[in-house]
N, C-alpha and C positions, 0 to 999 in steps of 0.2 A: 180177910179182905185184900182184893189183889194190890198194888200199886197203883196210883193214880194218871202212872205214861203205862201204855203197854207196848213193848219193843214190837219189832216188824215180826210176824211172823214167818217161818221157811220151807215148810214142809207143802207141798199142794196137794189138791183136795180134787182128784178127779171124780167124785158125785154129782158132780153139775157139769154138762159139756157146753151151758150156753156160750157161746161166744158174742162178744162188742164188737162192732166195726164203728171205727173212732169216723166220724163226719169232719170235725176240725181238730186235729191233730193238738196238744198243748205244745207250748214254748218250750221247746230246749231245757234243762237244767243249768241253771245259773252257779259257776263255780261260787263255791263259800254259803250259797243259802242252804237252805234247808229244801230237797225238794221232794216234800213229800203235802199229801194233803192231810191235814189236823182234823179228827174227827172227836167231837167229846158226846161222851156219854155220860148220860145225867137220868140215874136209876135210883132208886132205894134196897132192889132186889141185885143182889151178886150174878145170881144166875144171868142175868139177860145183859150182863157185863161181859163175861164170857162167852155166850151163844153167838151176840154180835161179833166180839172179837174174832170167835174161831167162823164164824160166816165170810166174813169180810177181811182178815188179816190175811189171808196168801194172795188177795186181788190184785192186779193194777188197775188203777184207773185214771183217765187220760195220761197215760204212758208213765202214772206215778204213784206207787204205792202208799197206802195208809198208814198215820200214827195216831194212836187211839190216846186220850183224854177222859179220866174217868174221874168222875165225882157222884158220893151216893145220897147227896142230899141237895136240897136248894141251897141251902146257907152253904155247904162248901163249892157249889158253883159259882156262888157270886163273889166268891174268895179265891178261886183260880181263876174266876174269867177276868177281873181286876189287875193280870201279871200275864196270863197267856197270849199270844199273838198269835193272827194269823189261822183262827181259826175258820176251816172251812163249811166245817157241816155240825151242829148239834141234832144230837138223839133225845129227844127230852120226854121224858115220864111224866103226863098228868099231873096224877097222883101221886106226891108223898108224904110230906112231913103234913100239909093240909090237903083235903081234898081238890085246892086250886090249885097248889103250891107251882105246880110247870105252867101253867097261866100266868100269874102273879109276877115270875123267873123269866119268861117272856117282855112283858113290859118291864121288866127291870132292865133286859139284855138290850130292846130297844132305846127306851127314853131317856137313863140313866146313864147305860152305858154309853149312849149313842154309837151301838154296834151296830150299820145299818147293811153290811155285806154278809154277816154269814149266815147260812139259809139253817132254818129250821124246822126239823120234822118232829110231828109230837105223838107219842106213842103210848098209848093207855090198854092199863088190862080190863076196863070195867067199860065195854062202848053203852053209847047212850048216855054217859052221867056228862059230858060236854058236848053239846050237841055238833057233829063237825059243819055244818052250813053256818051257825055261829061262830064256834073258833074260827074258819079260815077267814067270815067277814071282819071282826073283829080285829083279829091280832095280825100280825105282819109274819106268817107262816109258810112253809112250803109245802108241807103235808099235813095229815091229821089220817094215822093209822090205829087200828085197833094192834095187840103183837101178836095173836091169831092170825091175823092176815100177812102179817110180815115174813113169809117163806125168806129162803135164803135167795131165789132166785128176785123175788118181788121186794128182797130188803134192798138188791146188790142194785134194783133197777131204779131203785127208787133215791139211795143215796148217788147214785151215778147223777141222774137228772139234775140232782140238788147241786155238786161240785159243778157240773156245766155251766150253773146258770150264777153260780161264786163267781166263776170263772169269768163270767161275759161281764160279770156286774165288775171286777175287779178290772179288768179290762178301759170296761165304759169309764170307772173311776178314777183308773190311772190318767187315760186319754183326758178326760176332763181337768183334773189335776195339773196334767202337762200344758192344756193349752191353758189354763190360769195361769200358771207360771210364767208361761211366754208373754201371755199379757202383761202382768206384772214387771217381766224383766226388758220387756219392750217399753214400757213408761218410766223402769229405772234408767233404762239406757237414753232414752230419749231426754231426761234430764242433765246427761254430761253434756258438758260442753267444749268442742274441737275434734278432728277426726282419732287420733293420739286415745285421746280419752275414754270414747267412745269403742274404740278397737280393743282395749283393756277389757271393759264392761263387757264386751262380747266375749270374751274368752273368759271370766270369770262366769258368766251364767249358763257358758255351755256345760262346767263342770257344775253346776249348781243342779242344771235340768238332769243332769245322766248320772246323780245324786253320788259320784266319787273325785276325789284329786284328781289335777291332770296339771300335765307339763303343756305348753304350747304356745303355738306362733303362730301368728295372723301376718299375713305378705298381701301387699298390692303389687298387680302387675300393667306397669305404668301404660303399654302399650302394643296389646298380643298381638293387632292384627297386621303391624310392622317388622314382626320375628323378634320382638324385644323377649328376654330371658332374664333379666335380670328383678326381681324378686325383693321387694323395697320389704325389709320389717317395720310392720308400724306397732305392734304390741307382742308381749310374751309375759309367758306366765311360768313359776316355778325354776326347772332345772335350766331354760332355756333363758334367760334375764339378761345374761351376758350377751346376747342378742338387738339389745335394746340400741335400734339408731343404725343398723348394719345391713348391707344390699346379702342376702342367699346366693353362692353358688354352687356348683355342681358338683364341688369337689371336698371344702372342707366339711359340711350338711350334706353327703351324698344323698341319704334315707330319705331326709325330710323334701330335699331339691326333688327329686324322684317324685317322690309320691305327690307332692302340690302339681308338678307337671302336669301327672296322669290327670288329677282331678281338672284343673284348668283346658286340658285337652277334651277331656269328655263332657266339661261344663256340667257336674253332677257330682255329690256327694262320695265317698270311697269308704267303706269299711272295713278296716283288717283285723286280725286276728289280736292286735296291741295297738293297733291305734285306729285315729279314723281322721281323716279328710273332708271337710264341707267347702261349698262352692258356693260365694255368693256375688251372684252375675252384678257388675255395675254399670254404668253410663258411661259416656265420654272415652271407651277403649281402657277403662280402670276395670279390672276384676280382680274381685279378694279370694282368699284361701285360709283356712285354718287348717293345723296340725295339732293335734289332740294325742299323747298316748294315752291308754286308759287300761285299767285296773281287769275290766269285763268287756266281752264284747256287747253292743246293746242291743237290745230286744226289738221283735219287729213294731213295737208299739215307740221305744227310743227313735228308729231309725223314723219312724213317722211326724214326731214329736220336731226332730231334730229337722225334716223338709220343710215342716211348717217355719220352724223358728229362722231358717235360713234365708226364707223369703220373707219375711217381715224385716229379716238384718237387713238384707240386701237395698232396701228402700230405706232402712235407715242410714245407711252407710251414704247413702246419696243424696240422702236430705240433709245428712253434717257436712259433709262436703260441702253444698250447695249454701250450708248457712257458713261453716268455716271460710267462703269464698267472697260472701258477701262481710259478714263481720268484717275481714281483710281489708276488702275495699273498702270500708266503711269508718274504718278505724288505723290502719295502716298504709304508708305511703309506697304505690307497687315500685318504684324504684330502688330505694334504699331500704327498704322493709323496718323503715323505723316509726313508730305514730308519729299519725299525723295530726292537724292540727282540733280536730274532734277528741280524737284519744287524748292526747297532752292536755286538755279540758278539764277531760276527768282526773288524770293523774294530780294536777294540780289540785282541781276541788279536794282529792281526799290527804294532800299533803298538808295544805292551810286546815285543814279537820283536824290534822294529828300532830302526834310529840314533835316531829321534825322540823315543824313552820318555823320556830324563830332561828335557827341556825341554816334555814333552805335560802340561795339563789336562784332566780330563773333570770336566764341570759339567753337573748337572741343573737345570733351570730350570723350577720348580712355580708355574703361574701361581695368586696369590691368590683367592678366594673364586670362581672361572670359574664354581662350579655356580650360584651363585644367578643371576649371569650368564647363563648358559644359560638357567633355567628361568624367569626373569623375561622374558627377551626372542626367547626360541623357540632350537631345536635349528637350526634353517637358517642363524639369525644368530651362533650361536656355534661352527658349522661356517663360517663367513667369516672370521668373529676367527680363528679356528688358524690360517687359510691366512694371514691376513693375520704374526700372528705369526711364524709360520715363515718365512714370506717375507721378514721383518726380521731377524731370526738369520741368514740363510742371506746376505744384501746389505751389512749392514751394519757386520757383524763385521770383515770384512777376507776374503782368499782363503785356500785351503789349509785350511780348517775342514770337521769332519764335523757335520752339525746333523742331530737324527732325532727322532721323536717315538715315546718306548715308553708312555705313557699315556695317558688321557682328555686331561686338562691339564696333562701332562709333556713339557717338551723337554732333548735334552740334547744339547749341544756338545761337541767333542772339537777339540785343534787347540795349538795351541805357545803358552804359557800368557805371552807377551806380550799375547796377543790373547784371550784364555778366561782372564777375571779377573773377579771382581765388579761393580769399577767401570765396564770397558766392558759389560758384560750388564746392570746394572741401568741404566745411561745409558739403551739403547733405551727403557724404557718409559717414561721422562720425559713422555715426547711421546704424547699420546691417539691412538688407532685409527683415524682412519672408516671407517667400514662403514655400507653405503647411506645415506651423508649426517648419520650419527649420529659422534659424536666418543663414543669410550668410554676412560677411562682404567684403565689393569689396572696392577697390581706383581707381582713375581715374589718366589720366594723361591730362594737357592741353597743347593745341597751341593755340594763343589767336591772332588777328589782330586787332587794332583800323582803321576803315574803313575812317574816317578821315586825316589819315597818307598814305591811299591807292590810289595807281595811277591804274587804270584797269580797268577790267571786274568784274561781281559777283564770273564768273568760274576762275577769279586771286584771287581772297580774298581767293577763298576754298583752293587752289593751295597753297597759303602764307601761311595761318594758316595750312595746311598739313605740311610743312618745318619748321612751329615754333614747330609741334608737334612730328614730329622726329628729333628734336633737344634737348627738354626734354626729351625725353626716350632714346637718347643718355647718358643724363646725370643722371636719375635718374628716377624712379619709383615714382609715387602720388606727381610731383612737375608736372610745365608750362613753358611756355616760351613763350615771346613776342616776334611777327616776326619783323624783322627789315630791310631797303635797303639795307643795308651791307649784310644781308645773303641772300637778292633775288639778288643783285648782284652775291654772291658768286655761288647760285644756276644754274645761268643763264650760267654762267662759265663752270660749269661741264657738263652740257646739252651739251651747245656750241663745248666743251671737245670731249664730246662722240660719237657724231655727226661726228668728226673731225674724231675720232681713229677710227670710225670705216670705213669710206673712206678712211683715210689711210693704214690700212689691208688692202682694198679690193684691193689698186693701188699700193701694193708693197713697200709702204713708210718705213715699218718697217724690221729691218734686226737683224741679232745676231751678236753679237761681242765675242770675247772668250779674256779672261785673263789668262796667264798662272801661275802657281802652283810654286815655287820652291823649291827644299832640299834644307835647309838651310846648310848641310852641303857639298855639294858637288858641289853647286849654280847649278843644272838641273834642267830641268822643268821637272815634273813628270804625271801632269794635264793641267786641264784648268776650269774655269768657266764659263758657255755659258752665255751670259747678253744679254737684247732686249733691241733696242735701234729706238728711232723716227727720223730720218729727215726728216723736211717738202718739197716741192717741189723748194720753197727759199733758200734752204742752211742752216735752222736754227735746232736747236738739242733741243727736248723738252725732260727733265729731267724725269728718268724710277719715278722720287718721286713723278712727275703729272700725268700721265698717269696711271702708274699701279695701285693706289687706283680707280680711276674710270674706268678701266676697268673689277677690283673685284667688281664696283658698279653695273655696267652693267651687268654682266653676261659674257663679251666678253672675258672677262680673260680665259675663258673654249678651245676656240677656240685657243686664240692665245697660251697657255699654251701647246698646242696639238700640235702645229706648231713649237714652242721651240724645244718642246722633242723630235718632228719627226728631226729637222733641224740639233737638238746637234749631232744625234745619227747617223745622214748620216757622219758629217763631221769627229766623231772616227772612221766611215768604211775608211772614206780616207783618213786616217789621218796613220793608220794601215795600208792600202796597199802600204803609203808612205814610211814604214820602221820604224816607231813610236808603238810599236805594247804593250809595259808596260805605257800605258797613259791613267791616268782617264780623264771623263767628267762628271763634276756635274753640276746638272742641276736645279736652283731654281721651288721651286714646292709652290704658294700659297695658303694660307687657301679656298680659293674660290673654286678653283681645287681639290683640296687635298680631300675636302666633298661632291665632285661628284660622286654619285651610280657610274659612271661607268668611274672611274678614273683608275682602276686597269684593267679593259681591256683596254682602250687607251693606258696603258703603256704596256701590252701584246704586243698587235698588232704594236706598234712604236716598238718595241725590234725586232717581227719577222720580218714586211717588210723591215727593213731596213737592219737587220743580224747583228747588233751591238751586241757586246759578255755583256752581262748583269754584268757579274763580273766588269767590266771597265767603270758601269754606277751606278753614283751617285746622287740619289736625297736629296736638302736642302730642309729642312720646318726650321719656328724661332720657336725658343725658347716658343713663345706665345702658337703659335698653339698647339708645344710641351705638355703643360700644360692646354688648355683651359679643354678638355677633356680625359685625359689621357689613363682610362680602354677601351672608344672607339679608342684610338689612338692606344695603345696598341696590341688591336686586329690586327686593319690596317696594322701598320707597320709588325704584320706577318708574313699577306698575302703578303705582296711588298718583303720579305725578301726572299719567296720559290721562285723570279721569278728571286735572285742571285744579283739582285738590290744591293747597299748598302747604309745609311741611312746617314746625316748630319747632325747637330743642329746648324745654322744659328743664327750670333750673341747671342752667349751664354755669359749668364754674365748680360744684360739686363732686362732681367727678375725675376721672383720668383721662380725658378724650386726647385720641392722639389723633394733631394737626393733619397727618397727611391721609385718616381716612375720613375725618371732617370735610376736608377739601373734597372729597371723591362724593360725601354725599348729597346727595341734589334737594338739600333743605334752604330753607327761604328766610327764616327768622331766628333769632338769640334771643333766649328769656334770659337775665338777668335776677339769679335768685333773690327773695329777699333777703336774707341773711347778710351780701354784700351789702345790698341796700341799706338796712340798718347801720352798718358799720362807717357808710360814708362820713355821717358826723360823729363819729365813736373816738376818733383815733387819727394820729397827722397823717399817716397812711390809711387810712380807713377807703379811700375812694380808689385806689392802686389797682384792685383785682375789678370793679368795675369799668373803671378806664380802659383796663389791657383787653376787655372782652367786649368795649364797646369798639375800642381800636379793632381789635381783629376779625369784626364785623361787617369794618368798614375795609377793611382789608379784600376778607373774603365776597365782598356786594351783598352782604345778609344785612336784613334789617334787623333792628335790635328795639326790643321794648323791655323795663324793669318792671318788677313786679314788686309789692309792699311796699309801697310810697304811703308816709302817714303824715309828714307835716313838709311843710314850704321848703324847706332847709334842704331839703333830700332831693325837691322834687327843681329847683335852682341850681345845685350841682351836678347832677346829672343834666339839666341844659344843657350847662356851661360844658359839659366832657362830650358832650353831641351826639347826645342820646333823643331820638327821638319822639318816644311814645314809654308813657307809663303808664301802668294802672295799682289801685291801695285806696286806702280810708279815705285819705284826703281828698281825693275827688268823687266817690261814690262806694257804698259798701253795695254785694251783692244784691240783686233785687230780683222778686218773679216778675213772670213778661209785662203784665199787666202794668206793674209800677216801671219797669222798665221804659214801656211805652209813653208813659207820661213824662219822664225824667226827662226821653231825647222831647219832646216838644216845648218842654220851658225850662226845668231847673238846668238842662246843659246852655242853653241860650242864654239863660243868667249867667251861670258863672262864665262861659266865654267874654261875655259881656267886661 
């Protein structure tokens, strides 16, 4: 029995002059394979082992000689075809060990084995015992010969056809193979995330598709159609690693510079003898390049494989970009390239998630006055300061710190509160800036949270540390302040607050009350002061000392201040048709209001819709305001004076007003706080600071009225110092217009009385 390989045979066999003319030429031989075609024969009979061999062993076919596969039974076929590969053609006998037995060996080769590529001829010495219109519908066959008919020239034609159609099938299944692959490696890719990332993956799968190692580099070329040459690496793989972060030129990489060139110049794929070149065209003036050495040159089925798979990159490559571009934006701040205040979000959520929270600080760091900064020294130069700033937060802190910037001139650190503490953060700015050769010195201000004392979210820690940091810059400039539950209590309160007052405006909750004025000498009432006042839908009365600071906080103060002075000024129209017709109304005017552009038309327009005589309308501001800004105050009150307005200075005495821009400003009356008031009968001096403000009143030609008068004692002393108008308890408590109205027509005419 011969051997189960039979070598190539050498000798040729001029008995047959047919000649082949190849139609499609086969592929090349592939160094290290095998390239030959595997034909097994599968007989019982010796003889027809060797008849085929010496028929068929001196051939080539498609440009590749045969290697014969011999097995003399079923059972040892299905014992070498379980290890053998690669096989192209089986010669199968019928008939052996049973009368089906190449039947039987058939369906075992297909379904079993699921060999579905190598073609099968079946060859019987007994024709008629299988009928061939049966076998061939049947079984998954290529032929179905009697070995009578099998001549040398009819075997040679018939195993020929059979390798063709291996050949196409292999082919077809390679190509199909490859573009699943691409698919596959087009969905893996698709799932990294960054361009970095994704550039890797691309050079991992190209050596995956062209099934050997490769060394290689992937280069973007940031801007061909400018003469730009320079050759950005964004991934490498293998011997090239050292590559990684580094611009290509032309001298140290000559090979590689060179050949990316050629390919970017021809805008097309390159294949050489050791390596290969792919081209994948991008958007925006960006076109990538890979460099590949390779093991083998590849097949014209690889170089097909690999056009495809270059145009699917090339769209990926510009769909990461296009997301890496937006993530950016989306998550990072384009100036300083640090998160911004979305990303620091997240960061925070997963640090209160993890081991680090009790030992983590988050500090905002508000650079002091940066706008004047800016606008004194240009946008350009105060875009260098940040970078230069952040650039010092992010170095000098120490490692393991998150630094971002969520505002104009807000940075905020995040990091283990050894290191994220006041004293090292305000340390950096000891030390002045330069910027283009300019030394600039800045301070900062902090709000600081220990995340370990934090009950929330990431977006509550930023929320806290914003409340500790306008807490510090309430109190001072280049100091900090630690947030604490007492003041997110507190915070929670005034929200809660605002919330409230401002559904309460809308549902009518809020009303004026008027307090009447009176000559201390004659006890009439002469005025009134309009007062807002809250009751809830309960019956309860919230204090104008809680509300009104947060309603200045909010902004609401504008509206409801408008609504004041429209309300005061209806109720002197009918207050005046009621026969009242020498009666002031003053009307509290807050700092909020007051430094609204368009405060001085509101009080236009409240004067003429309502036809209130302007001479009988008085507006108070305090003392503070008085002073905060004088020369613009100055001006203001003016303007408010030509509209016949006249002007009040609210709790006077309180303050630090200085005499000589008192003098300057063109106000008409002194309130006399109550505080002094009180103190009249308090103390042998108790009435001194009253006195010296009712003197200096009389000084400056300003009238003067006290305020919180509660019993005779107070309201007698102040006669006697020649004070002449109060108002307090004693003569009437605040009242709506209605009672108001009634009060001037009898209970004031009593008590005058």
């Amino acid at each position: 029995m011969p051997p189960p390989i039979t070598p190539l045979a050498q000798p040729k066999d001029d008995h047959d002059d047919l000649v082949f003319l190849e139609e499609h030429p086969a592929a090349p031989a592939v160094p290290g394979a095998r390239n030959v075609w595997r034909v097994m024969i599968i007989d019982d009979d010796e003889d027809v082992h060797s008849t085929t061999t010496f028929a068929l062993g001196n051939l080539d076919m498609q440009q590749r000689p045969l290697e014969f596969v011999h097995a003399y039974s079923a059972g040892q076929a299905r014992e070498l075809l379980k290890h053998e590969s690669e096989i192209a053609v089986i010669l199968l006998d019928v008939v052996m060990e049973q009368d089906d037995a190449g039947l039987h060996l058939v369906r075992y080769i297909r379904e079993t084995l699921n060999l579905a590529d190598v073609r099968i001829i079946l060859r019987t010495g007994q024709p008629g015992y299988a009928p061939e219109i049966d076998a061939i519908r049947d079984f998954d066959i290529n032929d179905y010969k009697t070995k009578s008919e099998l001549t040398r020239i009819k075997l040679f034609t018939t195993v020929t056809a059979a390798i063709r159609s291996y050949e196409q099938i292999r082919k077809i299944n390679d190509s199909r193979r490859g573009l699943n692959q691409i698919v596959h490696a087009s969905t893996q890719l698709m799932a990294l995330h960054g361009v970095q990332n994704f550039a890797s993956g691309v050079l991992t799968q190209i050596t995956d598709l062209l099934g050997q190692d490769g060394n290689g580099v992937l280069c973007v070329q940031e801007c061909p159609d400018d003469g730009c040459h320079e050759l950005m690496v964004m991934a490498t793989a293998g011997s090239y690693r050292h590559l990684d972060n580094t611009t290509l030129c032309n001298v140290e990489h000559k090979h590689i510079y060179d050949a990316m060139e050629l390919t970017l110049g021809q805008r097309r794929n390159v294949y050489g003898p050791d390596f290969i070149t792919l081209y994948f065209a991008g958007k925006a003036s960006r076109d990538f390049v890979a460099y590949l050495e390779v093991g083998r040159a590849p097949t014209e089925i690889d170089e097909r494989l690999l056009e495809v798979f270059c145009a699917n990159v090339a769209v990926g490559l510009d769909n990461v970009e296009l997301v890496t571009h937006l993530h950016n934006a989306a998550f990072y701040d384009q100036l300083s390239k640090l998160p911004n205040r979305t990303r620091l979000v997240e960061i925070l959520d997963a640090t209160l998630s993890g081991p680090a929270r009790d030992d983590a600080t988050l500090s905002l760091v508000d650079l002091d006055h940066f706008a004047e900064t800016n606008d004194a020294l240009g946008h350009q130069f105060g875009d260098t300061l940040l970078v230069a700033v952040a650039g010092r937060l992010q170095t000098q802190l120490g490692g393991q710190l998150t630094v971002a910037r969520i505002g104009g001139d807000i940075f905020c650190v995040l990091g283990d509160s050894s290191q994220v503490n006041p004293a090292n953060i305000l340390a950096l700015f000891q030390h002045p800036f330069s910027i283009d050769g300019q030394d600039v010195q800045l301070s900062a201000t902090l709000g600081l949270v220990r995340l370990g004392e934090h009950e929330g979210s990431g977006a509550d820690a930023l929320k806290d540390a914003d409340i500790a940091l306008k807490r510090a810059k309430s109190q001072q400039r280049a100091g900090h302040f630690y947030f604490s539950r007492s003041m997110g209590v507190e915070i929670r309160e005034r929200v809660r607050m605002m919330h409230a007052l401002r559904t309460a405006f809308g549902q009518n909750q809020l009303f004026v009350v008027y307090q009447p004025q009176i000559d201390l000498a004659t006890r009439r009432p002469v005025g009134a002061e309009a007062l807002l006042r809250w009751q809830t839908p309960d019956g309860k009365f919230i204090s104008p000392d809680r509300f009104i600071p947060i309603a200045e906080y909010s902004g609401l103060i504008i509206d409801l201040g408008e609504w004041v002075m429209r309300t005061a000024c209806r109720e002197l129209v009918d207050l005046r048709k009621a026969g009242h017709q020498n009666f002031m109304m003053s009307i509290n005017v807050s700092q909020v209001q007051f430094r609204h552009p368009h405060f001085l038309e509101m009080l236009r327009k409240a004067l003429e819709d309502t036809g209130a005589p302007p001479e009988f309308v008085e507006l108070e501001i305090t003392e503070s305001m008085a002073m905060e800004e004088p020369d613009l105050l100055i001006k203001m009150l003016a303007q408010i004076k030509q509209t016949g307005v006249s002007i009040a200075i609210d709790d006077f005495g309180t303050g630090f007003s200085s005499l000589s821009y008192l003098q300057r400003l063109q106000i008409d009356r002194l309130k006399i706080d109550r505080a002094f008031v009180t103190e009249i009968t308090g103390s042998a001096r108790g009435s001194s600071i009253a006195e010296m403000v009712i003197q200096l009143g009389r000084n400056l030609g300003l009238a003067v009225i006290a305020e919180g008068v509660e019993d005779e004692r107070q309201a007698q002393i102040l006669q006697a110092l020649g004070c002449p108008l109060a108002q307090g308890f004693l003569f009437a408590r605040p009242m709506t217009a209605t009672a108001l109205n009634g009060w001037l027509s009898n209970d004031a005419l009593e008590g005058a009385a």
